[in-house]
N, C-alpha and C positions, 0 to 999 in steps of 0.2 A: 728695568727699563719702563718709563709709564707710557701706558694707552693712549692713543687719540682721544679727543672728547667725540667725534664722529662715530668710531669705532664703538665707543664703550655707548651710544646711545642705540646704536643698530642691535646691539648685544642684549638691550633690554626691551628693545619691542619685538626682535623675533620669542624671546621668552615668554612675554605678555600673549601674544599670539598663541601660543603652543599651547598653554596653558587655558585659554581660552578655547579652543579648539577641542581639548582632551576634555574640559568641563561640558561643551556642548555634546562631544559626542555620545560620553556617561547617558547625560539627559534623553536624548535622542533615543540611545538600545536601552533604558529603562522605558520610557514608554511605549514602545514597540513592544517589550516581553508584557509590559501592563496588556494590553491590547490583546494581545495572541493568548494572554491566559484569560483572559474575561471570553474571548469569544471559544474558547476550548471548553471552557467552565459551562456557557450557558447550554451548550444542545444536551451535555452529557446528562445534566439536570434535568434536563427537561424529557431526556428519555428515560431516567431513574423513576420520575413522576408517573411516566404512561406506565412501565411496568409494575409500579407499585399499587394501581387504579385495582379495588378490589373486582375480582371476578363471580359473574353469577353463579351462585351455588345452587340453584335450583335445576339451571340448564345440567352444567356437571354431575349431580346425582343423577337427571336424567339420562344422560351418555354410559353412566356407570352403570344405569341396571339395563339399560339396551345391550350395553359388552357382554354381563354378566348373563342375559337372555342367550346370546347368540354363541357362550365358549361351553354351554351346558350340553352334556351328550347327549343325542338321542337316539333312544330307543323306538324301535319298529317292530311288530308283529304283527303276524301273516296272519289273517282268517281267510280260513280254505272254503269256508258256507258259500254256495251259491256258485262258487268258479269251478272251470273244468280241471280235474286232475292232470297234471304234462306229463305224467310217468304211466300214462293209461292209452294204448293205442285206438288210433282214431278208426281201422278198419278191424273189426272183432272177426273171431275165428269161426269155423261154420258149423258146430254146433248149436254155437248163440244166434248166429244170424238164422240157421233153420227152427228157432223157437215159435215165430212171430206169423206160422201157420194156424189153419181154422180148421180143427180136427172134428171140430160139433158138425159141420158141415157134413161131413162125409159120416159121422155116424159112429165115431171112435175116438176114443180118447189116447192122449201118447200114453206109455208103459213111462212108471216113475223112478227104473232101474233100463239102463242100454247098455249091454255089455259090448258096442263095436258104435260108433257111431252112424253106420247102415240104419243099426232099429231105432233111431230115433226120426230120422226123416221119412217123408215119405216119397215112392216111387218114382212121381210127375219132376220131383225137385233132379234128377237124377238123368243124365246125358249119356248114353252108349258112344265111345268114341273109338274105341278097339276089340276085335279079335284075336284072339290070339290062338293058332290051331297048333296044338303037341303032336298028336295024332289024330285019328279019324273020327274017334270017339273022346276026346278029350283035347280041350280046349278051356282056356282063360278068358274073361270078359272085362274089358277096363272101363269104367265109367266116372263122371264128374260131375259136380255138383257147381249151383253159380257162384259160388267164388272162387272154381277152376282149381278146386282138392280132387286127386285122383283117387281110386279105389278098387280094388282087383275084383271081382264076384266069379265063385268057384261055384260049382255043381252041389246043392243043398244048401246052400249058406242062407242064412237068414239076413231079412233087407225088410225094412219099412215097417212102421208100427203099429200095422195090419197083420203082426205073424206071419211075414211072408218068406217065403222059401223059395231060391232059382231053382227050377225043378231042372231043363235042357239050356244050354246055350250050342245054339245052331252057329251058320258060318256068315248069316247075316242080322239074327236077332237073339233076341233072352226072351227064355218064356217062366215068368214067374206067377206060383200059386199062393194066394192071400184068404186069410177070413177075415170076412166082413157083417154085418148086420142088414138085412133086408129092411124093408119099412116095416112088416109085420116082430120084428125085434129076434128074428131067427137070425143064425149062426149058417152061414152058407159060405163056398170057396169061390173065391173071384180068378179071373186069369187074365193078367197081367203083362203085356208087350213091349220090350224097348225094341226099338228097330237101329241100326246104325246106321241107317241111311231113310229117313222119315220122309225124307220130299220126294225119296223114288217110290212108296205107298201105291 
């Protein structure tokens, strides 16, 4: 059956059309993907460039021996010269604190052996602070020295390092006998008082 001539011309310009169409569109999404790869292309480049920019190697070595300064161990030691010892108590005991008397004064020197620490102090350093009565005739005497050490003194016992001897203790004092050196360099017995109550004198 043949075609219209109307028909068959409609036939050929919607074809020309499509076809022109599908040609421009080709063109169109080709220069678009042109486009989007030149501007993908250029920063990536361009940041390739900056990381490859050589870096200074002087600063670097410097950084490297500042690390190398700072990851080294170090050692510390103690010099003890001139500082106070921490393992040494700061109030000493009272032998030591009874050293720092003036024995030339009085005219005698301490003894270089004390077999009780009594003979090494002397009498004045020494506080009457009890009696203690047994019996009538016997009795205990307690005394203290200033850093507030106690100490029992018995009937004969030796005390101060003048040779002295508690010869009585009474029910309010000690009566103690010492030798001593006169100015003429004689050898004579002193006699010696603690009271336990000094202000009632």
């Amino acid at each position: 059956m043949p075609v219209p001539v109307a028909k068959r011309g409609c036939h050929r310009d919607f074809l020309v059309y499509t076809g022109l169409f599908i040609v421009l569109s080709v063109c169109g999404i080709c220069c678009l993907s042109g486009c989007k790869d030149k501007s993908d292309i250029t920063p990536s480049r361009a940041t390739k460039m900056r990381q490859q920019r050589p870096i200074n190697s002087e600063k670097v070595a410097d950084l490297q021996k500042k690390l190398k300064h700072l990851m080294q161990p170090v050692t510390y030691h103690y010099a003890s010269v001139g500082k106070p010892d921490p393992f040494q108590p700061f109030l000493r005991t009272a032998p030591e604190t009874s050293k720092p008397m003036t024995p030339k004064k009085r005219g005698a020197a301490k003894p270089e052996y004390c077999s009780t620490p009594l003979e090494c102090m002397d009498i004045a350093q020494l506080t009457l602070v009890a009696i203690i009565t047994i019996d009538r005739n016997n009795r205990i005497a307690m005394a203290q020295d200033a850093a507030g050490i106690g100490y029992f003194l018995y009937p004969n016992q030796r005390i101060g390092y003048h040779n002295g001897r508690v010869k009585k203790i009474l029910s309010d004092r000690v009566i103690i006998r010492e030798k001593v050196k006169d100015i003429h360099g004689n050898l004579i017995t002193r006699k010696r008082v603690m009271l336990l109550h000094p202000e009632e004198k």
